[in-house]
C-alpha positions in Angstrom: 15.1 -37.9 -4.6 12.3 -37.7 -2.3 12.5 -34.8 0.8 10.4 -34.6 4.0 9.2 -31.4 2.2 7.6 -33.5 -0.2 5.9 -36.1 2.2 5.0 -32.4 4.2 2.9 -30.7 1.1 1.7 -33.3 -0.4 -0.2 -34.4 2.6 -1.1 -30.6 2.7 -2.5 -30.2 -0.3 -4.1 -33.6 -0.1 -6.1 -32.0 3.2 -6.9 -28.8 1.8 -4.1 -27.1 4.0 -2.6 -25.2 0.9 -3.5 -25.2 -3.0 -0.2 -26.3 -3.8 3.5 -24.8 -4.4 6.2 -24.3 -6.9 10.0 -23.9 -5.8 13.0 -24.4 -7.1 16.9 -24.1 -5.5 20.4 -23.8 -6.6 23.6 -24.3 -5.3 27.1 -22.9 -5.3 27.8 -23.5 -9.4 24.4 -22.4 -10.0 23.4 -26.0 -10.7 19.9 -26.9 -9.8 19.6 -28.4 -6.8 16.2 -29.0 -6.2 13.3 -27.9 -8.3 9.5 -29.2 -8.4 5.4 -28.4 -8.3 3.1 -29.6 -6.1 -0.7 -29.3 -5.7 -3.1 -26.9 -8.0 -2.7 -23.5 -9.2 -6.7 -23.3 -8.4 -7.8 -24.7 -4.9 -9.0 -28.3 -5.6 -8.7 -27.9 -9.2 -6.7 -30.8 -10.4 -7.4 -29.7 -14.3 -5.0 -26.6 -13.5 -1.9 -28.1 -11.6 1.0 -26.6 -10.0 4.1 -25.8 -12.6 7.0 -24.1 -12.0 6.0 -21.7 -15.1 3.0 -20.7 -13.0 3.0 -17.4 -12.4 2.0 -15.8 -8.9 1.6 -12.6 -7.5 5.5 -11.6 -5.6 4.4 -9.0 -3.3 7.7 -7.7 -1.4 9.9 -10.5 -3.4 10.1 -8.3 -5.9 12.2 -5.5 -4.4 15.6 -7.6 -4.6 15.0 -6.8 -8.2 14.3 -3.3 -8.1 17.5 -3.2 -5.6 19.5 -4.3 -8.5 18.3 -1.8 -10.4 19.0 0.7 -8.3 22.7 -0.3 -7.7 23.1 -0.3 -11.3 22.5 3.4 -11.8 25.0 4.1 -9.0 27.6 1.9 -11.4 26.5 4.4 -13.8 26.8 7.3 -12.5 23.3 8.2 -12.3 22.6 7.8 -8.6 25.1 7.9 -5.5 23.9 5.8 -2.4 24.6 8.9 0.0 23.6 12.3 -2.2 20.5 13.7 -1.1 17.7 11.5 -3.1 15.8 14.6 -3.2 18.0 15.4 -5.8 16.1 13.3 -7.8 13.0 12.7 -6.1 11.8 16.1 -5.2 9.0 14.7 -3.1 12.0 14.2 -0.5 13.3 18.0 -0.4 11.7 18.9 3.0 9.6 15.4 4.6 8.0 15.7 7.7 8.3 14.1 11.0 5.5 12.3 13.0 6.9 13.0 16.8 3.2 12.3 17.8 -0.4 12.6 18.9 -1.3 15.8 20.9 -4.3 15.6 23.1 -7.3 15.7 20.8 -5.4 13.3 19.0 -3.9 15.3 16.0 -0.3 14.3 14.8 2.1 16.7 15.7 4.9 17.1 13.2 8.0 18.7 12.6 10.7 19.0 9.9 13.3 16.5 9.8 16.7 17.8 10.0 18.4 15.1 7.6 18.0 14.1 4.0 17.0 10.9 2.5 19.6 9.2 0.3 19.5 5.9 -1.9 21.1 3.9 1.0 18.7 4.4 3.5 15.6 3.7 1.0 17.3 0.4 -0.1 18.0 -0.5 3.7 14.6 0.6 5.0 16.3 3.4 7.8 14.9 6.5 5.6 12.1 7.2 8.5 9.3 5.8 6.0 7.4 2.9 7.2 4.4 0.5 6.1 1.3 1.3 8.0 0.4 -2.5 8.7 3.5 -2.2 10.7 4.5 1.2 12.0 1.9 1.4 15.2 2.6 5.2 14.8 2.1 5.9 11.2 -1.3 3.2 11.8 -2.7 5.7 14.4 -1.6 9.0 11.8 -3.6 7.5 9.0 -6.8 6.6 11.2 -6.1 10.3 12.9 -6.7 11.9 9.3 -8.7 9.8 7.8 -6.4 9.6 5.0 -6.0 6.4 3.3 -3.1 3.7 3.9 -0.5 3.5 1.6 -1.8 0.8 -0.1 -1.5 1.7 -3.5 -4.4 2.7 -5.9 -2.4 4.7 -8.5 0.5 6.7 -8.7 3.8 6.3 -5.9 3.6 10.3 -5.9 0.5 10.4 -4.6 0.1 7.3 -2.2 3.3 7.1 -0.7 4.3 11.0 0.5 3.6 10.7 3.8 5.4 11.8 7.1 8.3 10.2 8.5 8.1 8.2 11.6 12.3 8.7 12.6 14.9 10.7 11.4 16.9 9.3 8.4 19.5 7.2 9.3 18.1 6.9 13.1 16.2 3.7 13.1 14.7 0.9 11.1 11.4 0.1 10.1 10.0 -1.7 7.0 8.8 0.4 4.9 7.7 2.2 0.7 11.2 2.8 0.4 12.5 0.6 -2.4 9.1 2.0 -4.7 10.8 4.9 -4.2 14.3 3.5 -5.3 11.9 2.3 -8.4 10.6 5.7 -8.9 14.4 6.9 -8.8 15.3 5.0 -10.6 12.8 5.7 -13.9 14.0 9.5 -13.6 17.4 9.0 -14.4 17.0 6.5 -16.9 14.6 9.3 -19.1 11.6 8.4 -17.5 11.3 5.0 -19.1 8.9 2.6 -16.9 10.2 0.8 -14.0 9.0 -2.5 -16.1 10.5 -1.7 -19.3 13.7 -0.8 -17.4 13.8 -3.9 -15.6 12.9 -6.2 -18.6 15.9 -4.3 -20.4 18.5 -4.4 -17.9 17.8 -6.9 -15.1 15.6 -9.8 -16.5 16.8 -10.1 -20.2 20.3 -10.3 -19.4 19.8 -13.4 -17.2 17.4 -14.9 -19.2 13.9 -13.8 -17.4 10.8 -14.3 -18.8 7.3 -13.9 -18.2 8.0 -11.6 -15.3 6.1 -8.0 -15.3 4.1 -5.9 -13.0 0.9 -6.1 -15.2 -1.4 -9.0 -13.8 -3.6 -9.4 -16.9 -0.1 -10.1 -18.8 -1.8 -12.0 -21.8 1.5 -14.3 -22.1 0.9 -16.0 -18.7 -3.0 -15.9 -18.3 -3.3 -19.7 -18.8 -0.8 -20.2 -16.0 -1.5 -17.6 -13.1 -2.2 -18.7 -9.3 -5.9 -18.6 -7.7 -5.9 -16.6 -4.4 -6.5 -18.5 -1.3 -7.2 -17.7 2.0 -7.1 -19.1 5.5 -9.7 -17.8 7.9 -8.5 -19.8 10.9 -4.7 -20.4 11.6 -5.2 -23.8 11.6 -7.7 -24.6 9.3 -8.2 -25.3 5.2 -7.5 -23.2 2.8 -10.7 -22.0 0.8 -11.2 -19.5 -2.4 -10.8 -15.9 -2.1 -9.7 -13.0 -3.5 -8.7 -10.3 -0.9 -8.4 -6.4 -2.1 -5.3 -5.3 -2.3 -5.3 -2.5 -4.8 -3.5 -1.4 -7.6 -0.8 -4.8 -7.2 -3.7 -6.9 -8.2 -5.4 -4.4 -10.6 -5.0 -5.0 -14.2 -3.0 -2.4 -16.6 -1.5 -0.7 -13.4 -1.2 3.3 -13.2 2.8 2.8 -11.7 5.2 -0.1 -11.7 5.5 -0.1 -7.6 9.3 -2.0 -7.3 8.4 -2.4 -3.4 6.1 -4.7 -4.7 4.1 -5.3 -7.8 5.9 -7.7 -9.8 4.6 -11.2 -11.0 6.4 -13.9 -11.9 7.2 -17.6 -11.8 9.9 -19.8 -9.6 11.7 -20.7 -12.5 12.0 -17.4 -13.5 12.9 -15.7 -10.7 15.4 -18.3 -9.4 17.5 -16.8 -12.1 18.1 -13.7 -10.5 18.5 -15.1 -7.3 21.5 -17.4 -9.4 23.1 -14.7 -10.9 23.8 -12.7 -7.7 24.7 -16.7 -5.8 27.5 -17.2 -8.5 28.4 -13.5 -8.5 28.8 -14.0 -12.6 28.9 -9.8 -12.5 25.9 -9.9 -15.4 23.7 -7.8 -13.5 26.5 -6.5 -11.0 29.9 -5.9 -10.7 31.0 -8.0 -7.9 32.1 -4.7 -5.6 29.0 -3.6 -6.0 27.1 -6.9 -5.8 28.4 -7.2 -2.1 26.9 -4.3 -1.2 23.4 -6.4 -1.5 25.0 -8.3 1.6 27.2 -6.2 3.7 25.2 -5.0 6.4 24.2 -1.2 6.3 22.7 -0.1 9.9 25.8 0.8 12.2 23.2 -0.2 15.3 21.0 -3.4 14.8 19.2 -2.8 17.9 16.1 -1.0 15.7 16.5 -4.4 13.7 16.1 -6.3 16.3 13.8 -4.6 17.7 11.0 -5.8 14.8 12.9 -9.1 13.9 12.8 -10.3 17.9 9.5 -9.0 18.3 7.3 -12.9 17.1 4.2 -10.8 15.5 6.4 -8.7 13.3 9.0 -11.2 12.9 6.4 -13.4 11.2 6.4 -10.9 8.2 10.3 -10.0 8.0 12.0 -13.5 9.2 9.7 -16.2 8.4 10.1 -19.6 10.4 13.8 -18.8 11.5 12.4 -17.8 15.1 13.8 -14.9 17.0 16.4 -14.2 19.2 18.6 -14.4 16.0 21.2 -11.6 14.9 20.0 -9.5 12.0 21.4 -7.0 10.0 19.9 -5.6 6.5 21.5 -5.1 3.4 20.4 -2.8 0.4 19.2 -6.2 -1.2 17.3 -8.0 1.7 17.5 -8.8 5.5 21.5 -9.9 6.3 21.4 -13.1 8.9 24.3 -12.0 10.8 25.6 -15.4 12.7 22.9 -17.6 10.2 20.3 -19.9 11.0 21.0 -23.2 12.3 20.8 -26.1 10.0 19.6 -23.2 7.3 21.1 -20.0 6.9 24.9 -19.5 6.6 26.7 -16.5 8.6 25.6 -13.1 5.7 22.9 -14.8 4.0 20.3 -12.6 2.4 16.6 -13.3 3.1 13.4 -11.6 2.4 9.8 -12.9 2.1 6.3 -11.7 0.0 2.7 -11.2 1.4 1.4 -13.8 -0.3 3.9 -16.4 1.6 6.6 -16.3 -0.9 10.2 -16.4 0.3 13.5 -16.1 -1.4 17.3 -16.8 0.4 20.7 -16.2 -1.2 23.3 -18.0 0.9 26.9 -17.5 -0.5 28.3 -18.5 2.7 26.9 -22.1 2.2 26.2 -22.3 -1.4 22.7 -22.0 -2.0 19.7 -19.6 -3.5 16.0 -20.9 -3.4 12.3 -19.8 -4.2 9.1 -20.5 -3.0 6.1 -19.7 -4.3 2.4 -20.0 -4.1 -0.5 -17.5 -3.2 -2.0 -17.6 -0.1 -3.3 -14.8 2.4 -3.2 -13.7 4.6 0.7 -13.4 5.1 2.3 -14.9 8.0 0.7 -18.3 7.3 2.4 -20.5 10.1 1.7 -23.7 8.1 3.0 -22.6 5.2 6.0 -21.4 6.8 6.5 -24.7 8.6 6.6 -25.8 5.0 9.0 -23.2 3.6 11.3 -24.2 6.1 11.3 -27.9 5.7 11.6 -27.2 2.0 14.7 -25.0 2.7 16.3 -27.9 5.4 16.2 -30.2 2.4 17.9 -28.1 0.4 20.5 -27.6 3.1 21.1 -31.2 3.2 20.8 -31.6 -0.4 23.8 -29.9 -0.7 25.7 -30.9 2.3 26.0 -27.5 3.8 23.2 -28.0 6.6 
């Protein structure tokens, strides 16, 4: 059946707009609703085309998976959402707190008076924060001269870093669920976030070809070219932009926040699984914690979602002025998204321009992929949404 998505990204790949996309949607039974490849997995390559078996770089995708994870050692008793995580994360035993700048410029810090537990890494309110969107942990890095926590090797050693609010006080995205990743290989003997995941999150439901190790030898033949788009309105062209150990072959940690790689019709089976609520991965009371909204205040929520240059990253096309909450699997559209999003849908998007949904409310879960930088790409988010409209109306729930 033919979509206005598809009349949209075909003429965008036939322009040079994008390389091309895979994505793929289900509805309320699980049944396939939608599922299709368009373009090149190589700018302008047509001897390497667009599959929904080629594999792509997640970015921030990934961490509904390591979310799972983490709510499955709390079924097992290995983890509690609202213990001290510094029970297992020692790193977390005594953080400190970025209040601010004195005059020369040196942060000023102080302890925090509150301890970090699982629920507030998994909802982003711990007080840790990404530097490309905390102005205040942006200006404590250039201060010291230390570098960003962009990853190079180990979680222990890039991501310690002060807190920008107390725990529990606020909202900003953030490292946290690479730390949830990190907790969760300490419980479970140390094993790798990877092998734990292949174990107990992707094998059960089927998963294949999914790991944090780009040079995976099983999907070489089928990865993604980078492309990049120097002007927000103009062609996509062949790059391949630095962004450390995620891209980095044979990586030193398995970062859960956001190192895994993976295919649409791979990863639409997770997004399935927790749709259907089939209680493979999770028990179904535990399942709805992914949904139920976690922040008693959304005003620091809104604060980022309502604000258009950070709203690009978290809520991709829906515009602001919207009602969001977060959940310990994704962002929680509190009232939905007209024509799209069903009151409680869960949402979250990748750097790379990769977004995911899972709407219970209305009966659908989708994926799309490709790999394009930098994130934010208004035209490809003009075609992410048309894509998810169709689906919408594919399944009479728009």
């Amino acid at each position: 059946m033919a979509t206005d998505f598809e009349a949209a990204i075909t003429k965008a790949v036939d322009e040079g707009v994008v390389a091309g996309a895979a994505v793929f949607a289900v509805g309320k039974n699980g049944d396939t609703l939608y599922a299709k490849a368009f373009g090149n997995r190589v700018l302008g390559d047509s001897s390497k085309p667009m599959g929904l078996d080629s594999v792509g770089w997640l970015a921030s995708t990934s961490k509904i998976s390591t979310s799972v994870a983490a709510l499955q050692a709390v079924e097992r008793g290995l983890l509690t959402l609202d213990e001290p995580i510094s029970k297992v994360l020692s790193e977390w035993s005594n953080p400190d707190l970025l209040t601010g700048f004195d005059d020369s410029g040196k942060p000023v810090l102080k302890k925090a008076t509150k301890q970090i537990t699982l629920r507030h890494l998994l909802s982003h309110s711990s007080g840790l924060s990404y530097s490309f969107m905390s102005p205040l942990m942006a200006q404590y890095y250039q201060a010291t001269g230390k570098k960003t926590n962009n990853p190079r090797g180990y979680i222990k050693d890039d991501l310690v870093e002060p807190l920008v609010y107390e725990p529990g006080d606020g909202w900003e995205y953030s490292t946290g669920i690479d730390w949830a990743g990190k907790a969760v290989e300490r419980v479970n003997g140390d094993v790798r976030l990877g092998e734990y995941l292949q174990k107990n999150v992707f094998d059960p439901v089927g998963v294949k070809d999914t790991s944090f190790d780009i040079a995976d030898p099983a999907t070489q033949d089928r990865r993604l070219g980078h492309t990049f788009r120097a002007t927000p309105d103009g062609k996509a062209e062949a790059n391949t932009p630095d962004l450390g150990m995620y891209l980095t072959k044979q990586p030193l940690d398995d970062y859960g926040g956001a190192g895994l790689h993976s295919s649409a019709e791979q990863y639409i089976k997770i997004l399935r699984s927790l749709l259907v609520d089939d209680g493979v991965l999770l028990k179904p009371e535990t399942a709805r914690e992914l949904f139920n909204p976690q922040l008693p205040d959304g005003k620091y929520i809104a604060e980022k979602m309502n604000n258009p240059q950070s709203a690009a990253f978290l809520a991709p096309s829906y515009g602001s002025e919207l009602k969001w909450n977060h959940g310990l699997g994704g962002a929680v559209a509190s009232e939905g998204v007209e024509g799209r999003l069903g009151p409680g849908a869960l949402q979250w998007a990748g750097l790379p321009n990769n977004y995911w949904w899972i709407d219970r409310e209305r009966g659908t879960a989708g994926v799309y992929i490709d790999e394009l930088y930098p994130p934010a790409d208004a035209l490809t988010q003009q075609l992410f949404a048309q894509f998810q409209k169709d689906v919408y109306k594919l399944a009479g729930a728009a």
